[in-house]
Residue, then its C-alpha position, 0 to 999 in steps of 0.5 A: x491526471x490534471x492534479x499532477x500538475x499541481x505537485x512539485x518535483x520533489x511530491x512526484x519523487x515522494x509519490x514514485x516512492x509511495x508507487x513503490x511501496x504500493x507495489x510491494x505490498x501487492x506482491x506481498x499481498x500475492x504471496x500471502x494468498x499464494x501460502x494459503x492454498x498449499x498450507x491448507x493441502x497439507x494440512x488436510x494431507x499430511x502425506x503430501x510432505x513424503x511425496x512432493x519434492x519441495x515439501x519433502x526438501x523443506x523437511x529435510x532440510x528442517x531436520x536438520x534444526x531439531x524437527x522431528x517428525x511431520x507434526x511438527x514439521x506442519x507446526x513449523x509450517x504454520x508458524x511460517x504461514x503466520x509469519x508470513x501473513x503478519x509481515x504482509x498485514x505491517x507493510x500494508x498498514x505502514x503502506x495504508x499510513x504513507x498514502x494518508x499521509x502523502x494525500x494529506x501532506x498534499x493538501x497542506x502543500x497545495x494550500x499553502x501555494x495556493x494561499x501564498x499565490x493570493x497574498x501575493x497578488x498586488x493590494x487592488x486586487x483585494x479591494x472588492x474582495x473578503x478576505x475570509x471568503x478567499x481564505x475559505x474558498x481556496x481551503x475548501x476548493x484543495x480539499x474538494x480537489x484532493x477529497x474526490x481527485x488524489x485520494x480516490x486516485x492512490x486508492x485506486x492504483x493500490x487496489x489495481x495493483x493488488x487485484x492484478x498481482x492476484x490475477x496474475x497468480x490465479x492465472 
């Protein structure tokens, strides 16, 4: 956790964001395996929509919107399930996209200070050294720190939170 030292204010903001949209995802995620399981049972037993409160309230009240019957009731729940499932499958594609970006943002931005902090340094400092080793040396250091630090650790708390939302439903 050494490397949050190494963003500003404003990128911690930014990565409380990403953290937010991390977790929507996962509870997204939970409820898209959530629908699965009792889709499925009504599917394999059409009755359970004359039994089960619940179901039997949704089909009512979708009678209400020109269903008719339980075959098009269970057509409508899959277009919800499906529905449900691509919504899911967007916000974890645009969450996947923020986290490459924020991991890549931060690697310019850490470069860029790390860059800015040499050239700043006073002109003797420069005598004994190349200037295009310095250059590729701090380049490939940020790379090496975000490639096996920040990334690994976004990765990480995505995959934790989805897993624990998971878990949470399966308990």
């Amino acid at each position: 956790m050494n490397f949050l030292y190494l963003l500003t204010s404003h990128e911690k903001r930014i990565s409380v964001l990403l953290f937010l949209m991390i977790l929507i995802m996962s509870i997204l995620d939970m409820i898209g395996v959530a629908s699965i399981i009792p889709f499925i049972a009504v599917l394999t037993n059409p009755d359970l929509v004359e039994s089960n409160n619940y179901l039997n309230y949704m089909f009512q009240f979708s009678k209400k919107y020109g269903v008719e019957n339980i075959q098009e009731f269970l057509i409508l729940l899959g277009v919800l399930m499906f529905i449900i499932l691509v919504t899911s499958l967007t916000f974890k594609a645009i969450t996947t996209y923020f986290q490459v970006r924020f991991v890549q943002m931060r690697e310019y931005s850490i470069g860029k200070r790390f860059v800015e902090a040499s050239l700043n340094q006073p002109y003797i400092w420069f005598l004994d050294k190349n200037s295009a080793d310095l250059g590729k040396t701090v380049l490939s250091e940020v790379g090496q720190v975000i490639a096996t630090g920040l990334r690994p650790f976004i990765q990480l708390v995505a995959d934790s939170m989805v897993t624990i939302a998971i878990i949470i439903l399966l308990i």
